[in-house]
Backbone as CSV, one residue per row, in Angstrom:
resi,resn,N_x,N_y,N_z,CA_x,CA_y,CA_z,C_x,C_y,C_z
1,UNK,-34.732,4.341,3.569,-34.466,3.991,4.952,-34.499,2.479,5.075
2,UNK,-33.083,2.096,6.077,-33.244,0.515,5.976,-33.071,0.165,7.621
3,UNK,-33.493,-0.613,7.849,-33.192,-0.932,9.430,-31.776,-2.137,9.127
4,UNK,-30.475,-1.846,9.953,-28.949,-2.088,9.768,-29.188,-3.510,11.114
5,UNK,-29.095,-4.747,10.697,-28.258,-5.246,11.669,-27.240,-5.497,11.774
6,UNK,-26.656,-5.552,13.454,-25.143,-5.675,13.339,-24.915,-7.055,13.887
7,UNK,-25.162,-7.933,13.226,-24.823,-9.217,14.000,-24.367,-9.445,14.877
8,UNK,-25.060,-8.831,16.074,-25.078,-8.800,17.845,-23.686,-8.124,17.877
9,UNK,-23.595,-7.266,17.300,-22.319,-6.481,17.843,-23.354,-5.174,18.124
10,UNK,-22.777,-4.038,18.775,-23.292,-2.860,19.258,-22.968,-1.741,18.306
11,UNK,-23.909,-1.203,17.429,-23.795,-0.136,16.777,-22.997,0.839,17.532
12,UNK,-22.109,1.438,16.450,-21.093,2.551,17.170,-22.298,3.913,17.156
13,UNK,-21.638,4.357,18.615,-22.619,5.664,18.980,-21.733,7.272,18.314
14,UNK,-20.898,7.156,17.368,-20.538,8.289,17.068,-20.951,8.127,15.747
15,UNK,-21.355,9.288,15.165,-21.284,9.734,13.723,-20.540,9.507,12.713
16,UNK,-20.913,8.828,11.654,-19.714,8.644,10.715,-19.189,9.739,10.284
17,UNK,-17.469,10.016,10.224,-17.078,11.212,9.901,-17.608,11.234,8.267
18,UNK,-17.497,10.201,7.615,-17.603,10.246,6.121,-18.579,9.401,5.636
19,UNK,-19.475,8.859,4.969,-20.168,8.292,4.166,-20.356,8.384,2.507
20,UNK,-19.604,7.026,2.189,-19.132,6.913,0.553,-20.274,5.791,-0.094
21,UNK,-20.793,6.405,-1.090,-21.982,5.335,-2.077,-20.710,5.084,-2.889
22,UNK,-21.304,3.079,-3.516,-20.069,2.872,-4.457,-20.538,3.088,-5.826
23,UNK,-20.211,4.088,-6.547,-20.835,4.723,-8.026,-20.527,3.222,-8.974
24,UNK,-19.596,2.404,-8.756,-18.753,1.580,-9.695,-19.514,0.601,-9.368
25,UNK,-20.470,0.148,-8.949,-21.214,-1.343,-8.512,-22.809,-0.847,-8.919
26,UNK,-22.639,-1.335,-10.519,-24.318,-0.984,-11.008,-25.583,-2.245,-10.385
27,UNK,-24.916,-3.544,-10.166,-25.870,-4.295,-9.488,-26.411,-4.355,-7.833
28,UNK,-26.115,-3.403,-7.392,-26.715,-3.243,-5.792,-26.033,-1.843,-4.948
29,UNK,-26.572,-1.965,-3.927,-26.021,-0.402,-3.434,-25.066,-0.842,-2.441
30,UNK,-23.750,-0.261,-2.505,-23.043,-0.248,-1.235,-22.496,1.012,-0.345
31,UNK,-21.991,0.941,1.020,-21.895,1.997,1.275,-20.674,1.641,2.461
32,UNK,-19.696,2.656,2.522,-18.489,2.775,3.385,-18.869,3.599,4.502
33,UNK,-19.085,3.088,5.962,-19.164,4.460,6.679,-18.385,4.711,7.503
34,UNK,-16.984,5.702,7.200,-16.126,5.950,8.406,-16.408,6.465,9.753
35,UNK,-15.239,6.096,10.662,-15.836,6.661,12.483,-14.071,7.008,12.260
36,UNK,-14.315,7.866,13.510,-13.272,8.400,13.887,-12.889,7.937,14.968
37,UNK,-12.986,6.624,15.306,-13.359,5.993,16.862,-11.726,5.342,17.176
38,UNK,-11.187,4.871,18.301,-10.303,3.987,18.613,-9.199,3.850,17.202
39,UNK,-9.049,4.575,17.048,-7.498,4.608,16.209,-7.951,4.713,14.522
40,UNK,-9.218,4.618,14.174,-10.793,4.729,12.997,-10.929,3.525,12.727
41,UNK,-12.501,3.687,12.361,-12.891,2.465,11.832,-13.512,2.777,10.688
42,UNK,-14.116,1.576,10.127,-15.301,1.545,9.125,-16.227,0.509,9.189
43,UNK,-16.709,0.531,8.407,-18.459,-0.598,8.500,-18.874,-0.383,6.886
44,UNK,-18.920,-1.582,6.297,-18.987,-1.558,4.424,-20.251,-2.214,4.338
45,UNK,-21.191,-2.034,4.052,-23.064,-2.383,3.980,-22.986,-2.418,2.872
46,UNK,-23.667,-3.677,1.978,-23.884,-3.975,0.840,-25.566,-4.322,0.857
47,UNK,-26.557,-3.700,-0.201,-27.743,-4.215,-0.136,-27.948,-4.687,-1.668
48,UNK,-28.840,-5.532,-1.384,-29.471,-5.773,-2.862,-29.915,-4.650,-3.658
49,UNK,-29.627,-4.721,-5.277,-30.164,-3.796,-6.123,-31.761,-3.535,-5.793
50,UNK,-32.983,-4.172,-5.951,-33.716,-4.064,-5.182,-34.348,-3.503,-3.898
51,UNK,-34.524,-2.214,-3.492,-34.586,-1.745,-2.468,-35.976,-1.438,-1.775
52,UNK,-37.138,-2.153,-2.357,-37.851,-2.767,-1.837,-38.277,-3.122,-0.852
53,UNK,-37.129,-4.052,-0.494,-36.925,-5.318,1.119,-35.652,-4.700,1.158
54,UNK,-35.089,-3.743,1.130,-33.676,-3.619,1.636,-32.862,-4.440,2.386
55,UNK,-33.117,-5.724,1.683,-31.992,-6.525,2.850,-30.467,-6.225,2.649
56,UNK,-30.075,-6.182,3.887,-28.557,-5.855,3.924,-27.545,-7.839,3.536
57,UNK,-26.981,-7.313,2.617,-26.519,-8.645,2.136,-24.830,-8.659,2.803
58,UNK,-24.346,-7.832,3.298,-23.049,-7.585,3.363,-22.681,-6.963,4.797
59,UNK,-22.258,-7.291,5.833,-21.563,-6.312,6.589,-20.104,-6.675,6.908
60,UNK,-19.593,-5.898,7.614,-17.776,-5.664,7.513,-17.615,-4.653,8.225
61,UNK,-16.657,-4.859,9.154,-15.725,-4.211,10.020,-14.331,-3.977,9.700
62,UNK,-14.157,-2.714,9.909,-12.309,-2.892,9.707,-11.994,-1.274,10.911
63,UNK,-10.705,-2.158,11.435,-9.853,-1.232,12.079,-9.138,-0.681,11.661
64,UNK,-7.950,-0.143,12.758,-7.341,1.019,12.449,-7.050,1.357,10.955
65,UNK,-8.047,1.986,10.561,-8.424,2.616,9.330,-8.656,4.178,9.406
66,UNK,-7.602,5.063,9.132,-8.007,6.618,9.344,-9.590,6.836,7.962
67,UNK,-9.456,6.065,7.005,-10.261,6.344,5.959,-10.086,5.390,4.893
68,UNK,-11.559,4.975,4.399,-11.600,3.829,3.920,-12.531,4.288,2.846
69,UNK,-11.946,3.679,1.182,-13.052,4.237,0.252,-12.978,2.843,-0.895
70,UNK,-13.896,3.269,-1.874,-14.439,2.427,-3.245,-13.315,3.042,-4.093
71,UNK,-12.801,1.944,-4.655,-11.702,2.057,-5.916,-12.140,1.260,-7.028
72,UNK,-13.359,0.529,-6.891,-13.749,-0.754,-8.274,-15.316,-1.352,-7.672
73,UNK,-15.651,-1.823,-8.351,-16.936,-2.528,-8.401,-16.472,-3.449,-6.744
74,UNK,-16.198,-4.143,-6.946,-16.020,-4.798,-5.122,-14.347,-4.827,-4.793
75,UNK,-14.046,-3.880,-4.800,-12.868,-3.278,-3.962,-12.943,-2.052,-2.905
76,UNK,-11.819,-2.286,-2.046,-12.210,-1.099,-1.137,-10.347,-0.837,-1.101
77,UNK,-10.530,0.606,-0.300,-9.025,0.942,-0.494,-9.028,1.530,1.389
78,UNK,-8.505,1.156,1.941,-7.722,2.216,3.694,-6.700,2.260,3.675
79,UNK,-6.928,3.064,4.695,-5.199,4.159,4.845,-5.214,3.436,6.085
80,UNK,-4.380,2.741,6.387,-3.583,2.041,7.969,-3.506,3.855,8.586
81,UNK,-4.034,3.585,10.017,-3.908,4.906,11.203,-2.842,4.891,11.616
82,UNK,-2.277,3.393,11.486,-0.836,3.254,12.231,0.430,3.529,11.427
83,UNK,0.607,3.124,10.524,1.542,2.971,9.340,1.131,3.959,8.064
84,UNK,0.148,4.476,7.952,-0.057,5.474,6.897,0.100,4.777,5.691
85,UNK,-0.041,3.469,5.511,0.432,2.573,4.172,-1.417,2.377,3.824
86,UNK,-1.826,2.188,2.498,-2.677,1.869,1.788,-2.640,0.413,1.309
87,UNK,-4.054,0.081,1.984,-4.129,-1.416,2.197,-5.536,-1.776,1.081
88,UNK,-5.289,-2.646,-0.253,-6.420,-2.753,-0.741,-6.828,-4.150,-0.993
89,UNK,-8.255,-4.232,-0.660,-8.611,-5.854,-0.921,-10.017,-5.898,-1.427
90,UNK,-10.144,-7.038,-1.237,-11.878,-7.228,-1.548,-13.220,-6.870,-0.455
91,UNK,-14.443,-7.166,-0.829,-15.096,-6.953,-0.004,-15.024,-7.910,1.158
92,UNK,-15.013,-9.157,0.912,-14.681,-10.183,1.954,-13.111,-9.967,2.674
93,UNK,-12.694,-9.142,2.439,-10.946,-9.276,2.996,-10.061,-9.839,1.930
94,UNK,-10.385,-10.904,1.232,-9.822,-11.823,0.695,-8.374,-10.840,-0.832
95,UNK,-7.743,-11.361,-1.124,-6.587,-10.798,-1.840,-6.583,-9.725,-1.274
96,UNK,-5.700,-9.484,-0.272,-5.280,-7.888,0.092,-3.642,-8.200,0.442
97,UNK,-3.303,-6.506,-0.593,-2.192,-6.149,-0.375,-2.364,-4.946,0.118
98,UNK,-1.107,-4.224,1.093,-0.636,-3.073,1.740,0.814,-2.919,1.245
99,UNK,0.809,-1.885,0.749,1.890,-0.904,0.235,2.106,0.742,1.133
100,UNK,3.083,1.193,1.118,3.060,2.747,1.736,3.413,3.560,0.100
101,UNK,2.989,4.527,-0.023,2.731,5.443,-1.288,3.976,5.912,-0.863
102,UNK,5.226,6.252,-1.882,6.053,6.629,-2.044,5.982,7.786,-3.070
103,UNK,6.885,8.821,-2.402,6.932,10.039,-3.261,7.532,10.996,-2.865
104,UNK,8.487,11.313,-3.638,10.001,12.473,-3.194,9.214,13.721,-2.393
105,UNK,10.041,13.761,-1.074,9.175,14.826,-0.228,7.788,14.997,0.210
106,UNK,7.942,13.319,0.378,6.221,13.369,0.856,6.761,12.946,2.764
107,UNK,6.196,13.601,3.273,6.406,13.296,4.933,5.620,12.357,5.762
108,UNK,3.804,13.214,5.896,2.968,12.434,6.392,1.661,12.559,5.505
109,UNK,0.900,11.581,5.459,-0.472,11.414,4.393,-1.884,11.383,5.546
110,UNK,-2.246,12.277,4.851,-3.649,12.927,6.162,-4.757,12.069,6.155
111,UNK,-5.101,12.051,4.668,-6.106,11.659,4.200,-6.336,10.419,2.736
112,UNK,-7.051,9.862,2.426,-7.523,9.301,1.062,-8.831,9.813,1.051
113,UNK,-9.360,9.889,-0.922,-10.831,10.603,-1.063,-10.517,9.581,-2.213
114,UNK,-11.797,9.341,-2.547,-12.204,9.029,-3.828,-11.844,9.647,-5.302
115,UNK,-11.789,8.457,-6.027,-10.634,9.372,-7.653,-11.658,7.938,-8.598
116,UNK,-11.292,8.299,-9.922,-11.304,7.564,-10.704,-11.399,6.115,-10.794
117,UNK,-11.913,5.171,-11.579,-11.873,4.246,-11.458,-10.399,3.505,-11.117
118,UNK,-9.721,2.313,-9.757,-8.043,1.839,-9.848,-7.218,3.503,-9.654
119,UNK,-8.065,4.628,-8.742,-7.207,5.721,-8.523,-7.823,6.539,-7.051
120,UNK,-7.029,7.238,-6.407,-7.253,7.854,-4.901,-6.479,8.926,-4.842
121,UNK,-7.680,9.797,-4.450,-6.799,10.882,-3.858,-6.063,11.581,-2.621
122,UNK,-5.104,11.319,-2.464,-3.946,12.004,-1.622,-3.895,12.808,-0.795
123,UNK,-4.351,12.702,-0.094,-3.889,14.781,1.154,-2.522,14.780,1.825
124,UNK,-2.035,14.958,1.802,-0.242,14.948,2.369,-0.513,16.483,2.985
125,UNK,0.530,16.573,3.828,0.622,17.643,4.408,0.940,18.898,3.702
126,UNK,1.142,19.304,2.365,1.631,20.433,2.083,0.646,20.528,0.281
127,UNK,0.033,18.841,-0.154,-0.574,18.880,-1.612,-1.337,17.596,-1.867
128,UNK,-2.354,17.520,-2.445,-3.042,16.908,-3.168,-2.962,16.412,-4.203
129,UNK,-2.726,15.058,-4.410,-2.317,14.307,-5.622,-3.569,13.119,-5.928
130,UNK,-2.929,12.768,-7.399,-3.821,11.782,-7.683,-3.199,10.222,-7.918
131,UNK,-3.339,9.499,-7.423,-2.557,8.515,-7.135,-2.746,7.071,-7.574
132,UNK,-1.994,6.333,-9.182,-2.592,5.210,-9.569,-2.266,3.924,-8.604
133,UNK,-3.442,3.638,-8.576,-3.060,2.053,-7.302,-2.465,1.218,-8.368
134,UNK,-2.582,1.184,-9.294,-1.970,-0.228,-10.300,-0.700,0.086,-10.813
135,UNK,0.086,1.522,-10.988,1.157,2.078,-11.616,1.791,2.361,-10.449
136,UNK,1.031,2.627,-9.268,1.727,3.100,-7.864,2.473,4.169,-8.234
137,UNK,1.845,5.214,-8.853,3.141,6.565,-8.861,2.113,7.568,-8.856
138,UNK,2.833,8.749,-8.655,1.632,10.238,-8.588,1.199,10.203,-10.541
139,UNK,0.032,10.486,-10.480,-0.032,10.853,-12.105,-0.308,12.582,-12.045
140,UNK,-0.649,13.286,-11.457,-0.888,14.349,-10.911,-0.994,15.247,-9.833
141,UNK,-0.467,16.052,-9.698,-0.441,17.067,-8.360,-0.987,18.642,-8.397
142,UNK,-1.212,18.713,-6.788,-1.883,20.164,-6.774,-1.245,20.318,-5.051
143,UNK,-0.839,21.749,-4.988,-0.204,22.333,-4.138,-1.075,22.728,-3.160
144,UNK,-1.593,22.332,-2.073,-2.379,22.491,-1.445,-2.108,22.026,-0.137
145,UNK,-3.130,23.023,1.290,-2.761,22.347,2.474,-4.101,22.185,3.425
146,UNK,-4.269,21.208,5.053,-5.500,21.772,5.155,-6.568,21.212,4.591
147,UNK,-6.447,20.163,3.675,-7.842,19.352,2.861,-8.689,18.716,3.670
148,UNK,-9.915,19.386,3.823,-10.536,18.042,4.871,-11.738,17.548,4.295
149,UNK,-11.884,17.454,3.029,-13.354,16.737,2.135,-12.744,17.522,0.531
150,UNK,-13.405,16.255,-0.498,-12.922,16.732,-1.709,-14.133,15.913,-2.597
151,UNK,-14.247,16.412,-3.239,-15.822,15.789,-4.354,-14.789,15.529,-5.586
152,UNK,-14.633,14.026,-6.146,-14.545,14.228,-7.331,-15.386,14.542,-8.434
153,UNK,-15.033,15.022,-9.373,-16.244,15.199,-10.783,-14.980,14.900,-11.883
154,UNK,-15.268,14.446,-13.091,-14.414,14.570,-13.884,-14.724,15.594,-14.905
């Protein structure tokens, strides 16, 4: 348990729909917590390895974000609410590109979940794919509809 400040901003009063630990960052703990609020948001909390003094070393806001996850040691990956394009940068913001995932007979993209290290997984309206951010192409698919939470394991 850590007490969160929000640097005089007002903690959001809804529930995070999702909460992601970053497995890929062995020197401290971070954590993604989606809202389903005003078009979605997120809030990215970084603490010292040390949890001790849990000081929070990191906070971050981001908008219209339907869902926002860990792709690398200090990378983060969202899905634009507006544009459905996948926007990835650093923890500070800093180097970010946005691309829209292309793929024959893909319509609308529901969701992103967590994949592999530089990989995300897909919910489209009709299947579930696995999707390289650095090759930008499907490396795998599964026929599926309806996804609303997915655990990776390898």
């Amino acid at each position: 348990m850590a007490p969160i400040q929000t640097a005089g901003k007002q903690v959001l009063l809804n529930q995070p729909t999702h909460i992601y630990y970053n497995v890929f960052n062995q020197g401290g703990h971070d954590f993604l917590l989606n809202f389903d609020v005003e078009g979605g948001q997120f809030v990215l909390l970084s603490f010292d390895k040390d949890l001790r003094q849990a000081r929070c070393t990191l906070e971050k806001r981001g908008e219209n974000a339907l869902s926002s996850i860990f792709i690398s040691k200090d990378r983060i990956c969202s899905l634009d609410s507006n544009t459905r394009e996948v926007s990835v940068s650093s923890f500070d913001g800093s180097n970010s590109r946005k691309w829209p995932i292309v793929k024959k007979g893909l319509n609308k993209i529901d969701n992103i979940f967590p994949a592999p290290l530089g990989k995300i997984l897909v919910a489209a309206s009709d299947s579930l794919f696995l999707y390289d951010l650095s090759a930008k192409r499907v490396v795998q698919e599964l026929s599926v509809s309806d996804v609303r939470r997915v655990q990776w394991n390898p």
